[in-house]
Structures are given as C-alpha cells and as structure tokens.
C-alpha positions as CSV (number, residue, x, y, z in Angstrom):
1,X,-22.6,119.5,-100.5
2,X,-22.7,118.8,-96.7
3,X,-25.1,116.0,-96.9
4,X,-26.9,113.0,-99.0
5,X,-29.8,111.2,-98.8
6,X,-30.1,108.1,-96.8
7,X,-32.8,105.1,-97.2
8,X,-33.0,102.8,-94.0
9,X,-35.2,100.2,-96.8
10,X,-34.2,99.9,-100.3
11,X,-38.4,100.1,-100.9
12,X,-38.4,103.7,-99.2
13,X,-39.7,106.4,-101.8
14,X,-38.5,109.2,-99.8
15,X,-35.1,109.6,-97.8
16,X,-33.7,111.5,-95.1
17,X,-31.8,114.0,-95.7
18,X,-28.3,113.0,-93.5
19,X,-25.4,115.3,-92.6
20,X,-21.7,114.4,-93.1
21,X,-19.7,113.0,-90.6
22,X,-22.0,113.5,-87.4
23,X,-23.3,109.6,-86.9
24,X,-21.6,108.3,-83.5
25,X,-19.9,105.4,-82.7
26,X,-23.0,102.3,-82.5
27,X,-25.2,104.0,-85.0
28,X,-26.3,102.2,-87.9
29,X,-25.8,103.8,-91.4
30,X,-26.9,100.2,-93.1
31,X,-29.7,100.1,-95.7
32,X,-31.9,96.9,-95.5
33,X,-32.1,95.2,-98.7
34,X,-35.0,92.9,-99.8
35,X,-39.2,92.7,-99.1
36,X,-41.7,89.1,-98.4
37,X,-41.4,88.4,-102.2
38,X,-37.8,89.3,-102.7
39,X,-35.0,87.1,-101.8
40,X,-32.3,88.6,-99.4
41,X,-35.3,90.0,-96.8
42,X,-33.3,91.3,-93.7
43,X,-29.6,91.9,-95.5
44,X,-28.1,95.5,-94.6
45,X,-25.8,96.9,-96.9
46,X,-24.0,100.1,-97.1
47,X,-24.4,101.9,-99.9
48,X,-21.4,104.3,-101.4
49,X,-20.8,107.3,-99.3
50,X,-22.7,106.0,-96.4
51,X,-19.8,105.7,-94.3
52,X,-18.8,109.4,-94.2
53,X,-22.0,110.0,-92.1
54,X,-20.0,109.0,-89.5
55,X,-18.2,111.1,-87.2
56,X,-14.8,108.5,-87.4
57,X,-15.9,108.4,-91.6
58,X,-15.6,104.6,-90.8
59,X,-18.8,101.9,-90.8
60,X,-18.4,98.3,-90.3
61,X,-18.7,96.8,-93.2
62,X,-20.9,93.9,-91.4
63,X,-22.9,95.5,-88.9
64,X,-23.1,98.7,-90.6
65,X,-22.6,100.1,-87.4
66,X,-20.3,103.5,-87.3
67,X,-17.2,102.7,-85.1
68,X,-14.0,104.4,-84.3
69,X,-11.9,102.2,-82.2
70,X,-10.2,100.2,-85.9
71,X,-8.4,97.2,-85.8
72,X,-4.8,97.6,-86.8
73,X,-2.1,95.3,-89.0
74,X,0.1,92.9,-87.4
75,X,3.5,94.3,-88.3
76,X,4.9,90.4,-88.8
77,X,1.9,89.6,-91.0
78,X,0.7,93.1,-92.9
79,X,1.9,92.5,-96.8
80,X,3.2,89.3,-96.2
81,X,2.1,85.9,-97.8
82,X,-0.9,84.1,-96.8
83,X,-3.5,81.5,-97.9
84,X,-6.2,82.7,-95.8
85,X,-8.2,85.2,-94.0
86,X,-7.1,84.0,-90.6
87,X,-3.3,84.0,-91.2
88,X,-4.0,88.1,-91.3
89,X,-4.3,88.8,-87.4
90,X,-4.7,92.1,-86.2
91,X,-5.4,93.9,-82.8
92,X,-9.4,92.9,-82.6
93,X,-8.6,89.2,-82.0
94,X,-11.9,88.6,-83.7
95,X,-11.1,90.9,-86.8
96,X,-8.6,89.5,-89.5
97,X,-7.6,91.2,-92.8
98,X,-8.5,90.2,-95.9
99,X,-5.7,87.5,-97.9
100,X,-5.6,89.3,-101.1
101,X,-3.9,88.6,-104.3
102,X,-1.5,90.5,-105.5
103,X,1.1,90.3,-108.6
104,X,3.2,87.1,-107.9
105,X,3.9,84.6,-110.6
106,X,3.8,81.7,-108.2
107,X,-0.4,82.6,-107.5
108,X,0.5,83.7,-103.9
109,X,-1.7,85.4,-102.0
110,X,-0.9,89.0,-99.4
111,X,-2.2,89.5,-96.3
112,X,-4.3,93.1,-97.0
113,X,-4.9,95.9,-94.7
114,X,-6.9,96.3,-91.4
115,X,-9.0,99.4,-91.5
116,X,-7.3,101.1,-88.8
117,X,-3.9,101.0,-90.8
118,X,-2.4,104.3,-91.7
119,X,-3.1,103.7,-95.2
120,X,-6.8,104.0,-94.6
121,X,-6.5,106.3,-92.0
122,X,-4.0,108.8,-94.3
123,X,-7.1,108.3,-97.2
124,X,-9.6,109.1,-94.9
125,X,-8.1,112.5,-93.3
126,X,-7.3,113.6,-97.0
127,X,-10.9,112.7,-97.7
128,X,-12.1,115.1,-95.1
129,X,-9.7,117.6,-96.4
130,X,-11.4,117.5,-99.5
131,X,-14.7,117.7,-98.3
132,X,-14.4,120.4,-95.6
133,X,-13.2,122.5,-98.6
134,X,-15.8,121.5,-101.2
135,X,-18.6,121.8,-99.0
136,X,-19.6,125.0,-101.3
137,X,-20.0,122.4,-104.6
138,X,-23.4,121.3,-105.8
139,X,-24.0,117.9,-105.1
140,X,-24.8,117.1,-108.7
141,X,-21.0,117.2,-109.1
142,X,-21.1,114.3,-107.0
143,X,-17.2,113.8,-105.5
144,X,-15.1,116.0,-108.7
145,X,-12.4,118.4,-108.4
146,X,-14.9,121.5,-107.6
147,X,-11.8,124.2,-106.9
148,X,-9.9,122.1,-104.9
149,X,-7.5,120.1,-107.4
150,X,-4.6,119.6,-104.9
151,X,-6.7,118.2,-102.5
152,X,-8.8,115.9,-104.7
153,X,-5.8,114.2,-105.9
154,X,-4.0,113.8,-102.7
155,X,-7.1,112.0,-101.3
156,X,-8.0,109.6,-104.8
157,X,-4.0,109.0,-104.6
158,X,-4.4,108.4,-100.9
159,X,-7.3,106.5,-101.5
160,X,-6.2,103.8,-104.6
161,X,-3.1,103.1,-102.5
162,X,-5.3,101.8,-99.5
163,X,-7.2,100.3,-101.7
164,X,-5.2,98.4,-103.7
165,X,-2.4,97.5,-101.5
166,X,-1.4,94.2,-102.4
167,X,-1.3,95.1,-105.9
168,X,1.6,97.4,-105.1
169,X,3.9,95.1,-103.1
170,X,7.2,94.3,-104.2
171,X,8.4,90.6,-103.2
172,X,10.8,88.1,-104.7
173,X,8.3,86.4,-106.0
174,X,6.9,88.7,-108.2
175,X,8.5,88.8,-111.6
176,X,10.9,92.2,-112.0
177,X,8.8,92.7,-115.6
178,X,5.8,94.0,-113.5
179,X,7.2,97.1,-113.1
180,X,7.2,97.5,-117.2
181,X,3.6,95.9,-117.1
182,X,2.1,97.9,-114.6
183,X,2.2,101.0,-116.9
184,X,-0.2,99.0,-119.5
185,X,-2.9,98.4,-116.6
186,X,-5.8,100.7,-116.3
187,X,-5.6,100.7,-112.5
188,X,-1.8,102.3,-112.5
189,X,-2.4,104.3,-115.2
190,X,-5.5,106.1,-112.8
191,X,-3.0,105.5,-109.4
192,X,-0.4,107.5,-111.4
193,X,-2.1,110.1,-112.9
194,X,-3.6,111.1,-109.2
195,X,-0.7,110.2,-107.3
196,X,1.9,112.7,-109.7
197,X,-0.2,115.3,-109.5
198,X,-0.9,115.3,-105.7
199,X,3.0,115.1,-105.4
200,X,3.2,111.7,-104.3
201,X,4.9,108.3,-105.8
202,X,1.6,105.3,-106.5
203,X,4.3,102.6,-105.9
C-alpha cells in the first residue's frame, strides 16, 4: 500500500500509478473535472487521498498545488467568534481560516483552523506514522487498522479533532447541557471511541 492511482481527467480510463508522499512543493495533484458537453469544463478537484502524494502530505485545496510552507492561526483570533471568513487572519495575509459554526445557543460563529496549525500538523505526522507502518497492507483494505491499532487510532483521533474544531470549543455562550448532548451525537460518539483508545481525551 505505498501508492494509488491518480487521474489528471475525470474521462481518463487508465491512471498512473502514483507513490506516497514524493510530489514536491508546486506540483499539481488536482484532477480536472468536466468535458465540451459537460458543465464545470476546466474545474480541478482533489480527490480523497490525493494530498498524501505530497512530500509535506498537504495540497492546496484551490490550486491543487502541493505546498509546505502552511499558513498558521492568529493566536488573538483562532477559536474565537467571528461572522466571516476575513475576521480569521493568519500568517499568509492572503490566506484566512474558515468562520465555522460551532455549538453556541446564540448561532455564533468560530474562527476554524489554518492548515499549518498544530492540530493539522499533529494529524498529519500521526497519519504518516500509520502509513509508514502499514505499508505491507493490501490496498483493498483501503485506510483500516491492518496490524497497527495504536497507530490508527491516534491518527483518526488526531484527525476528527482538526477536523472538527469548532465543534469542540468550550465558550460562555454555549449552553453547559452540551456536554450531556454531545454523548447522543454520532460525531462524538466516533471522536470518543478513537480518541480512548489511542489514549487521548476528544474534548
């Protein structure tokens, strides 16, 4: 399991076959979407895994352009409240964090996390744990335990607490009976579940 197949057009028939983690920084891992008689001609997308060709395991989102060099948080603004987008600075002046919702029972909005935040960054080193270690695994397992349960958990832990970051702030504003409904939501339930057994608190 060392590498997948990647499809520079959705129309291709065949692939190419694409090793883990060795793009460079400025090389595009983006699949181009759409023909003349389909609508969306010329979008790129990324499709799941793509970014871990990538040496940095990180592609812009946008561009679909591997890059290293990540924007980070604001400390004054990461987690806090915001209404938009641009009230989320971060270190690329011209890169702002997503304004998220999270739990509050006023409808406010959080500012979310920059990918270069050590949240991502802790999910991505524990992804390449995993990986360097299940590199033995048949693909057709797809991204599973294999041998390595200690390892899988502590990067899907890792992982759901990047990714759902503002849904794990505590503020005044959110009502103190979230902690009691939190346990009934399927998205804490899976946090929890990963995060106990790979030794780690979800909240």
């Amino acid at each position: 399991r060392t590498a997948m197949c990647f499809y520079q057009h959705m129309s291709n028939v065949r692939g190419k076959c694409m090793m883990f983690f060795t793009k460079e920084d400025g090389e595009s891992i983006a699949t181009e979407m759409g023909t003349e008689l389909y609508p969306g001609k010329g979008t790129k997308v990324l499709l799941k895994n793509a970014q871990y060709l990538c040496k940095s395991g990180y592609a812009d989102p946008i561009s679909g352009l591997c890059k290293s060099a990540l924007p980070v948080s604001k400390e004054t603004t990461k987690g806090m409240n915001c209404s938009s987008n641009s009230e989320c600075p971060t270190s690329d002046s011209s890169y702002f964090a997503e304004c998220k919702c999270g739990f509050s029972s006023s409808g406010k909005k959080y500012c979310g996390l920059a990918p270069g935040d050590d949240e991502w960054i802790k999910a991505r080193t524990a992804f390449k744990a995993y990986y360097e270690s299940t590199q033995h695994c048949h693909i057709a397992a797809g991204w599973g335990k294999c041998d390595q349960f200690s390892l899988y958990y502590k990067w899907k832990c890792a992982e759901m607490k990047a990714e759902y970051y503002t849904m794990t702030l505590y503020h005044d504003d959110i009502d103190s009976c979230f902690k009691y409904m939190k346990e009934d939501l399927p998205i804490f339930k899976e946090m929890e579940f990963f995060c106990s057994r790979a030794g780690a608190s979800s909240l």
